[in-house]
C-alpha positions, -999 to +999 in steps of 0.1 A: -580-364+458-553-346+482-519-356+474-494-352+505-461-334+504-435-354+520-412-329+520-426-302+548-447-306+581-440-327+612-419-358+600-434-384+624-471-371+617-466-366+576-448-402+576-476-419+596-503-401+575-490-415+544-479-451+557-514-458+572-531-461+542-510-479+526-504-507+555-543-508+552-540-513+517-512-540+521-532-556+543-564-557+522-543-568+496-529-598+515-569-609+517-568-622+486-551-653+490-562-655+530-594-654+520-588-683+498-567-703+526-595-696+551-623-709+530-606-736+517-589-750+546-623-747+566-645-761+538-630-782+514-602-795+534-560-801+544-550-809+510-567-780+495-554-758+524-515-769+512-521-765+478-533-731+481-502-723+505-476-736+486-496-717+453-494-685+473-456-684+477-453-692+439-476-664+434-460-640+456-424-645+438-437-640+402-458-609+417-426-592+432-408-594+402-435-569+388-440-549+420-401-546+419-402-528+390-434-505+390-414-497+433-387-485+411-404-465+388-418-453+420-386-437+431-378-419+401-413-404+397-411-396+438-374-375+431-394-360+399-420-348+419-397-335+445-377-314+420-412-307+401-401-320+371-432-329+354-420-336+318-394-360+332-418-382+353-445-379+323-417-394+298-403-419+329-441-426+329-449-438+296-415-456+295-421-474+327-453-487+318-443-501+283-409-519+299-433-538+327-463-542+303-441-561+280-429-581+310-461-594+323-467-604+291-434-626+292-441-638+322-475-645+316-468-667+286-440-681+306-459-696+338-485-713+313-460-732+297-442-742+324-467-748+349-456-788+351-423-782+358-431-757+384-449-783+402-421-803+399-396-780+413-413-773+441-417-813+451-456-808+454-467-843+467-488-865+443-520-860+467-515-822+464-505-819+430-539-820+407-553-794+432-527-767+434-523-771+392-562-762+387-560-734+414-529-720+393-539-724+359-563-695+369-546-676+392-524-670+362-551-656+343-551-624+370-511-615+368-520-584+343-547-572+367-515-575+394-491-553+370-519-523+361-529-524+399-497-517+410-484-497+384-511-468+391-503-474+427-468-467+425-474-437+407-502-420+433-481-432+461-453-415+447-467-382+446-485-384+477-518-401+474-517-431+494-554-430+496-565-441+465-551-475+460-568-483+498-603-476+483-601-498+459-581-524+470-609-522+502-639-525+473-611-558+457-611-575+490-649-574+502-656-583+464-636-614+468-644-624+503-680-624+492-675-644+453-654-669+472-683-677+494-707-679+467-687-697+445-676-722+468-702-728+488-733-720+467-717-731+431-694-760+447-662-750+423-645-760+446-607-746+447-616-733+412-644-709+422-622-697+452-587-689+421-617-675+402-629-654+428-595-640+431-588-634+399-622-617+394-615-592+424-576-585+407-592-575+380-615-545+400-587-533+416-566-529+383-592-518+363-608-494+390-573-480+399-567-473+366-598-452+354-600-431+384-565-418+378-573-415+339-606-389+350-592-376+382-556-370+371-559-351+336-519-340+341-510-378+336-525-382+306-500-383+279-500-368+250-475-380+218-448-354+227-444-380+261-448-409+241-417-415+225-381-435+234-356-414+258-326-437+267-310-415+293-347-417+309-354-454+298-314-464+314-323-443+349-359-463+352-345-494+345-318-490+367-340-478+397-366-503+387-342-537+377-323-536+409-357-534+428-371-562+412-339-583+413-340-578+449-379-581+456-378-613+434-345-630+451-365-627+486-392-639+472-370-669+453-354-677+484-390-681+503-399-702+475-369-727+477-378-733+512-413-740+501-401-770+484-378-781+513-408-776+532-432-796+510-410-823+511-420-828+546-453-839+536-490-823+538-495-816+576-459-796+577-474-780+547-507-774+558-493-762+585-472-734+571-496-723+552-516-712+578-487-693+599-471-679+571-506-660+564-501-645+602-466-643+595-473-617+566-504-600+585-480-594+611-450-578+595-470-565+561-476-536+579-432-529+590-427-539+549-452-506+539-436-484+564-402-489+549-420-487+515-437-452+531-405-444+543-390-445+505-411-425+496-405-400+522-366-401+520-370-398+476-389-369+476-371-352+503-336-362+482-349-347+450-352-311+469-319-313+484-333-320+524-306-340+537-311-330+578-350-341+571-336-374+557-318-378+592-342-369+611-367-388+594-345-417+600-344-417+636-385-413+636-389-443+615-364-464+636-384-453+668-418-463+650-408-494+634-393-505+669-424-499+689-451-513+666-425-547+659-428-551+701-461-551+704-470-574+674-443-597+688-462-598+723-493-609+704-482-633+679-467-653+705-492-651+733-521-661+707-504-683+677-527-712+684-557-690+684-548-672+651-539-705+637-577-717+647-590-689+620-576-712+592-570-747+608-601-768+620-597-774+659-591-810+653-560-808+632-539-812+663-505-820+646-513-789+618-515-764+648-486-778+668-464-773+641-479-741+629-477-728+669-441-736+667-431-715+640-455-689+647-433-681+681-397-691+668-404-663+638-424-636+665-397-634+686-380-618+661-401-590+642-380-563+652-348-580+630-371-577+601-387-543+604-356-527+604-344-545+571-378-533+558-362-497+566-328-503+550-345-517+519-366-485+518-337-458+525-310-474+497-338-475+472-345-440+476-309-429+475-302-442+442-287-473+457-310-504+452-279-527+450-276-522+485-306-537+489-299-566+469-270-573+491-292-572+521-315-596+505-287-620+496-272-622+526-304-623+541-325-652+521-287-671+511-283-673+547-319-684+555-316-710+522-284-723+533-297-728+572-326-744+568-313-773+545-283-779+568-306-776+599-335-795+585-314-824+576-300-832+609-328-856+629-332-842+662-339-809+644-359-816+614-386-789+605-378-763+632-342-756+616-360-744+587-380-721+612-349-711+629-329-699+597-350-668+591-338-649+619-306-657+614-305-645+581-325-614+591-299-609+622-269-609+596-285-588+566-294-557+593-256-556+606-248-554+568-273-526+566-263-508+595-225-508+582-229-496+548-254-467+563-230-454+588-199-460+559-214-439+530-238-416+556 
């Protein structure tokens, strides 16, 4: 498969070739848990539809703290490939994978035992509660098939090859669009068969992703003179790779602490959220894999020493990310109650008055947050990923913060959580903009 060379052609045309893909692939990806949220808010019912919500945001915060990690391996195996230092990125390799390997298993054994007091953190009402347990207890089951998936993904993305990981996260997503109908509506499991289904289709895309780059990659197989312990190496991928996952996980953290601010609001506010957070993420997934395209893009082109292409690549990515945030703006707003209607039934008025409400306080705002998605992706690259931790403090603190001060006060209730996010966004791409132009 043809890997792309970020580092020569037309800018806006090599960067749009490479992002596509991978917003495909993002998007594809995000069908996992949709597909769940569709069929069991349609099917089974309101309480099952906020159970597998509120399990989702759970899910994406321990998932980030492993995509953190195998993005920053990314970058160092994207500045390898620039310089065409294949020894280094085969060591970085074998080192990379052990560190996260032996972190999903920590993680993994971690979630199981403390699945209860999850729950409890996140104030999951009692009529919830039994629901979104089950539904974890086997999601949980699929977290290794999360780390190999994305693992080989970083590593084809980062040499070009956006390609792959769309095929078979395409061949994941059809697989469990189709097993969650069968297993919910043929085998009534209920929201069991549709966590099985999911973790059944994980476990394609990891294993799939995997074996094609083991027989159509021989130059990343490693041999014993790779496989052995290099601290300069091990200290620059953990570097790179901690910092990414520390700031992927906090803005995933933060998300999750206004889950359970949110959950304390009770099932419909829930339900609700649910649903528009799913066309909240469809909307801006495919900003977030531009400015991951983007890192890419300004890694490579920093390990061969093309700092006016970095500049100009800037300015292209700006002008894209601005355009494409304007016109998903115009139709999230214009059609919230409609997309809403693809998850909530047409007679769960108070679910899609609430759910209409957030969709067009957040809309309004895309642009704010396709720009930090740029930011994240340009201080990552240049070796600076506690940048983008800052951003993602500032950011999420201020969103945290907001939306228990806001919520608390009566006239505003629920819609000051809503209202916090752009704020925080707002405050996080000033902070971006000022340390860019300062050490540019």
């Amino acid at each position: 498969m043809k890997t792309l060379d970020l580092t020569k052609g037309n800018i806006s045309k090599t960067l749009l070739q490479f992002a596509l893909p991978m917003i495909m692939g993002n998007l594809l990806q995000q069908m996992y848990n949709v597909t769940d949220t569709l069929i069991v808010g349609r099917y089974i019912g309101r309480e099952a539809l906020a159970a597998v919500g509120s399990a989702y945001t759970l899910m994406t915060f321990l998932n980030s703290i492993l995509l953190g990690f195998c993005m920053g391996s990314g970058v160092m195996f994207s500045v390898c490939y620039g310089k065409r230092d294949t020894d280094r990125m085969k060591q970085g390799m074998f080192l990379s994978f052990v560190m996260i390997g032996a972190l999903t298993l920590v993680i993994n054994v971690a979630v199981f035992l403390g699945l209860d007091g999850i729950l409890v953190f996140l104030r999951v009402p009692d009529e919830v509660y039994g629901m979104m347990r089950e539904y974890l207890w086997i999601i949980f089951w699929g977290i290794t098939a999360i780390f190999i998936y994305n693992y080989f993904a970083s590593l084809l993305r980062a040499i070009g090859n956006s390609v792959v990981p769309l095929v078979f996260l395409g061949v994941s997503a059809v697989s469990n669009i189709v097993l969650d109908l069968v297993f919910v509506l043929i085998f009534h499991r209920g929201i069991a068969g549709a966590a099985e289904a999911t973790v059944l289709a994980q476990i394609f895309s990891g294993v799939g992703i995997a074996w094609y780059t083991w027989i159509c990659f021989p130059e990343f197989r490693l041999g014993r003179a790779w496989m052995r312990w290099d601290f300069g190496v091990l200290k620059e991928i953990f570097h790179l790779s901690f910092l990414t996952s520390v700031q992927q996980s906090v803005m995933n953290f933060g998300i999750l602490m206004v889950q359970g601010l949110v959950n304390s609001f009770g099932p419909v506010v829930m339900a609700a959220f649910a649903a528009a957070v799913k066309i909240d993420s469809f909307a801006y997934m495919p900003v977030q894999d531009f400015g991951n395209a983007f890192s890419t893009f300004v890694a490579q082109n920093f390990g061969a020493g093309e700092q006016e292409r970095i500049r100009r690549g800037i300015r292209s990515a700006s002008f894209c990310t601005l355009v494409f945030c304007l016109m998903i703006t115009a139709g999230v707003c214009l059609f919230a109650r409609e997309l809403l209607l693809i998850f909530v039934r047409s007679e769960e008025l108070e679910v899609l008055a609430v759910g209409v409400e957030y969709l067009r306080i957040e809309g309004a705002f895309y642009c704010l947050i396709g720009f930090l998605f740029l930011f994240y992706g340009y201080f990552r690259a240049m070796r600076r990923p506690g940048m983008s931790v800052v951003l993602t403090v500032i950011s999420l603190g201020t969103r945290v913060v907001l939306a228990y001060t806001l919520s608390a006060v009566p006239w505003i209730g629920v819609r000051g959580i809503w209202a916090a996010v752009p704020i925080g966004w707002l405050l996080a791409d000033v902070a971006g903009l000022l340390a860019a132009r300062k050490n540019g």
